[in-house]
C-alpha positions in Angstrom: 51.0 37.0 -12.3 49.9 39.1 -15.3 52.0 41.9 -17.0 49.7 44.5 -15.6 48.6 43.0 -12.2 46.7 45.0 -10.7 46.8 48.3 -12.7 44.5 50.6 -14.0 43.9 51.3 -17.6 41.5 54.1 -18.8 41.2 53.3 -22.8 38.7 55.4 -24.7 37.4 53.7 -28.1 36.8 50.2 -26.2 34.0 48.5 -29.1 36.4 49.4 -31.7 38.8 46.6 -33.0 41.7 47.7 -31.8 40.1 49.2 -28.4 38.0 45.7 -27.8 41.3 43.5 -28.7 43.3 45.4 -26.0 40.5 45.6 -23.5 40.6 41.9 -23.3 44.3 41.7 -23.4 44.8 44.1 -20.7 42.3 41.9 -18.3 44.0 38.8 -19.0 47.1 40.5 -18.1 45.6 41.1 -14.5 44.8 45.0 -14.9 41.3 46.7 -13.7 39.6 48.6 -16.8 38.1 52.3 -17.4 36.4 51.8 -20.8 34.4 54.6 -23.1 33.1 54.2 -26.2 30.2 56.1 -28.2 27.1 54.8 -26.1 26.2 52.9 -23.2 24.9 49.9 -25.0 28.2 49.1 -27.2 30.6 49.8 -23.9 28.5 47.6 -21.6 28.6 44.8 -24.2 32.7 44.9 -24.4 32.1 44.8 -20.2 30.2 42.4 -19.7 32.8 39.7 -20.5 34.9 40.7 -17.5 34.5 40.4 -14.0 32.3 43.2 -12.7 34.7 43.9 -9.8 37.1 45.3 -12.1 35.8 47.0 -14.9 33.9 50.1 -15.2 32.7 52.0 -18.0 31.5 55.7 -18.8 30.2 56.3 -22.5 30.9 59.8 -24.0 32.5 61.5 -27.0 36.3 62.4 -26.7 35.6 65.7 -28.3 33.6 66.8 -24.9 36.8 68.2 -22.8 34.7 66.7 -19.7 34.4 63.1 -20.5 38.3 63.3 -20.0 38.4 64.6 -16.9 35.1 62.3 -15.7 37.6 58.5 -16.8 40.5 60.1 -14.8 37.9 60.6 -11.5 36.5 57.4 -12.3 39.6 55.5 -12.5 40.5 56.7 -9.0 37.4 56.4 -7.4 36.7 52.5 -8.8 40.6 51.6 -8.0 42.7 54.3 -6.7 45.3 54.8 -9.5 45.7 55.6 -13.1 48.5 53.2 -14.7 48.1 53.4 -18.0 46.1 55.7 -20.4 44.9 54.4 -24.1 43.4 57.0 -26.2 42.6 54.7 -29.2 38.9 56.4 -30.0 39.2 57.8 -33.2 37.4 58.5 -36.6 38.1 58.7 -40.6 36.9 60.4 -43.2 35.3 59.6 -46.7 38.6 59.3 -49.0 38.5 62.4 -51.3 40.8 64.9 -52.6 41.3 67.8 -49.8 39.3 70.4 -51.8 36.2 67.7 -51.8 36.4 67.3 -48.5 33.2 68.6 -46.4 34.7 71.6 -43.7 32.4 70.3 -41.6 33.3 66.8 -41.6 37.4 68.2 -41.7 36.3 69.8 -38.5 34.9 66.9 -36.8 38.0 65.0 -37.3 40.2 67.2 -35.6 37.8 67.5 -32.6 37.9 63.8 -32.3 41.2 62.8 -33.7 43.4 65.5 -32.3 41.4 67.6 -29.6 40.1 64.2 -28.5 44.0 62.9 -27.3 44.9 67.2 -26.2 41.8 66.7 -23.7 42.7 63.5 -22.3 46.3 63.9 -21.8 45.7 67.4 -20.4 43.8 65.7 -17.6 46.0 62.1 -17.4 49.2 63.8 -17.1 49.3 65.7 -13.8 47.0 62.8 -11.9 49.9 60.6 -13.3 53.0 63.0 -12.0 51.0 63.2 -8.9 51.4 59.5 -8.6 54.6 59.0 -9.8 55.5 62.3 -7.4 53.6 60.8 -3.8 53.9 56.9 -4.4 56.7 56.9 -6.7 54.2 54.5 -9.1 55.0 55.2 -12.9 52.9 55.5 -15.4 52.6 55.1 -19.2 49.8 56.9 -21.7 50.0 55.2 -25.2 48.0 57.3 -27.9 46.8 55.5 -31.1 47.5 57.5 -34.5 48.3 55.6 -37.5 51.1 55.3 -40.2 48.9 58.8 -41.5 50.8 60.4 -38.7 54.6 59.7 -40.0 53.4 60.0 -43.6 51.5 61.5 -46.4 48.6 60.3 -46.8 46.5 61.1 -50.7 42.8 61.4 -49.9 42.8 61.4 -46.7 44.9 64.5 -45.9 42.8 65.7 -42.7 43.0 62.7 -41.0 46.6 62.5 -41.8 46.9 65.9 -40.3 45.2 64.8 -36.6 47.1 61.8 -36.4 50.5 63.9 -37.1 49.2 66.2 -34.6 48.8 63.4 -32.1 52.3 62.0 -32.8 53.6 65.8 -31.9 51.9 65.9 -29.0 53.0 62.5 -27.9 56.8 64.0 -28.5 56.2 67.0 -26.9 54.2 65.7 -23.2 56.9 62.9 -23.8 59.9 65.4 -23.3 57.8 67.1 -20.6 57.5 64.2 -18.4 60.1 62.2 -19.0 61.5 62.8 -15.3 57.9 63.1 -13.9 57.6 59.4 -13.9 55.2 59.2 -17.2 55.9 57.8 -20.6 54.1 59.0 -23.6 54.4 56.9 -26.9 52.6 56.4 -30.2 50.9 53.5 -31.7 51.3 54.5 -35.6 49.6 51.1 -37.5 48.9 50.5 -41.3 45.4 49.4 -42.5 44.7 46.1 -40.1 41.6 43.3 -40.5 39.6 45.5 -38.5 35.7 45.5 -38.6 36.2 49.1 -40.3 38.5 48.0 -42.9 35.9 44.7 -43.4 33.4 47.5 -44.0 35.0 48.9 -46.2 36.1 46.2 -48.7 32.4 45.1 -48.5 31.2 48.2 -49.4 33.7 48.0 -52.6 32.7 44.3 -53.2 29.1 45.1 -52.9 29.1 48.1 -55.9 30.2 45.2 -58.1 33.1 46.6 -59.7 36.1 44.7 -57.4 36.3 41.3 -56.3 37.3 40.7 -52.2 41.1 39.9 -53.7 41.2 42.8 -55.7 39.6 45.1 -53.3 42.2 44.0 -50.8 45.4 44.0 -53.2 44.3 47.6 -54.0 44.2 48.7 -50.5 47.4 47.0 -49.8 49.3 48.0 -52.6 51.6 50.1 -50.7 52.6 47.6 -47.9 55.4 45.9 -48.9 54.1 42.9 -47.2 51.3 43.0 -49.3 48.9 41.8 -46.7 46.6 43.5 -43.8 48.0 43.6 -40.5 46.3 41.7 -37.8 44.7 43.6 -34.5 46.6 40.8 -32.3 49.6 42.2 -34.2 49.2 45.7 -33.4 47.8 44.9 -29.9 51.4 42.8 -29.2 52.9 46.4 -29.9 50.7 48.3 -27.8 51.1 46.0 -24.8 54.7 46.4 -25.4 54.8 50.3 -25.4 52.3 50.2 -22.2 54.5 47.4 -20.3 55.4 48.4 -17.0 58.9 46.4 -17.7 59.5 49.6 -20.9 60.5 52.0 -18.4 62.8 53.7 -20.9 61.1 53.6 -23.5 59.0 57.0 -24.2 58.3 59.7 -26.9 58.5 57.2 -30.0 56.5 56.3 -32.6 55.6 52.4 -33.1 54.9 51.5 -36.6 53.5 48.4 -37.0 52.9 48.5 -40.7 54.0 45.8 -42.4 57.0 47.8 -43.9 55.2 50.9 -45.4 57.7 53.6 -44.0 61.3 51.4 -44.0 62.4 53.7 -47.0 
């Protein structure tokens, strides 16, 4: 019998590398999936791998307050519960100074990044007490933010600021519910091998100026393991903080960072 047997996770960002990684992870594990991403075609794909009795999917932007509320309705009407909640779906900014970076962009980041996790957890949280309240059946929402939310983070101050936002609104619903039969934790990684870090060394490679190495020794100057994480590595600790076997575990932050905030 798998970890999460029948359960149901909602996780938003599901085509993403960490969101695809888990997705698969969770099913192994036995549990029913709610996924989202951007559009139809991208979410269906990720679907398609699973068994069609237990997986749906609903494409939609975080930033729209409704697509929240829609996964929670879905979730109960596909399988009757809502286990676990994984708001992973997220977005970066070009790396700039903060005067240089565009308002608009700025703005678009906290919608998504910070709004994004508000909305969902506004509408996961009292389904979940409801739960927890009539069928005594726990639950556990895991939000992904990133080593940015524990730390400064030069050039990419606006993202930095969402993710610290999401890792005080993790505390916070954590404190709220801790007797209300939810858990509320952050996922705080480092830069991982996923397909938008790959991007992004490319895109340095390609200019001509950097070599793979040294694009990559440059991006991981500051980890003092001097290496990329690895998504199975950050989804090890997201299983972990979503396990149904953590029940005391709530309201921390999981860095999974190769060493980057040990001093």
């Amino acid at each position: 019998m798998g970890l999460f047997e029948g359960l149901t996770v909602v996780l938003t960002g599901a085509t993403g590398g960490f969101g695809e990684a888990a997705a698969e992870r969770f099913y192994r594990e036995g549990a029913n999936l709610v996924l989202s991403d951007l559009t139809e075609e991208s979410v269906d794909r990720v679907a398609s791998r699973f068994d069609a009795g237990r997986v749906v999917t609903l494409a939609g932007s975080v930033a729209d307050e409704s697509l929240s509320q829609d996964l929670v309705q879905l979730a109960f009407d596909s399988f009757g519960s809502l286990d676990v909640a994984v708001n992973n779906a997220g977005i970066a900014h070009p790396l700039a100074k903060l005067p240089q970076i565009d308002s608009e962009v700025a703005r678009r980041v906290i919608d998504i990044d910070l709004l994004g996790v508000f909305y969902a957890m506004k509408h996961q949280l009292p389904v979940m007490e409801k739960q927890y309240r009539e069928r005594g059946r726990m639950s556990a929402i895991v939000n992904v933010a990133s080593v940015a939310g524990v730390a400064g983070a030069p050039t990419a101050s606006v993202y930095a600021a969402a993710k610290h936002g999401v890792v005080g609104l993790t505390k916070s619903a954590a404190l709220e519910y801790v007797r209300r039969g939810v858990r509320v934790n952050a996922l705080c990684p480092s830069f991982a091998r996923t397909p938008m870090v790959t991007r992004m060394l490319d895109e340095q490679v390609a200019s001509g100026q950097v070599s793979l190495q040294e694009a990559e020794a440059h991006l991981t100057r500051g980890i003092p393991a001097r290496r990329l994480g690895e998504v199975a590595e950050v989804v090890e600790a997201l299983i972990f903080a979503a396990s149904p076997a953590n029940s005391f575990y709530t309201g921390q932050t999981i860095q999974v960072d190769g060493g980057m905030t040990a001093a």
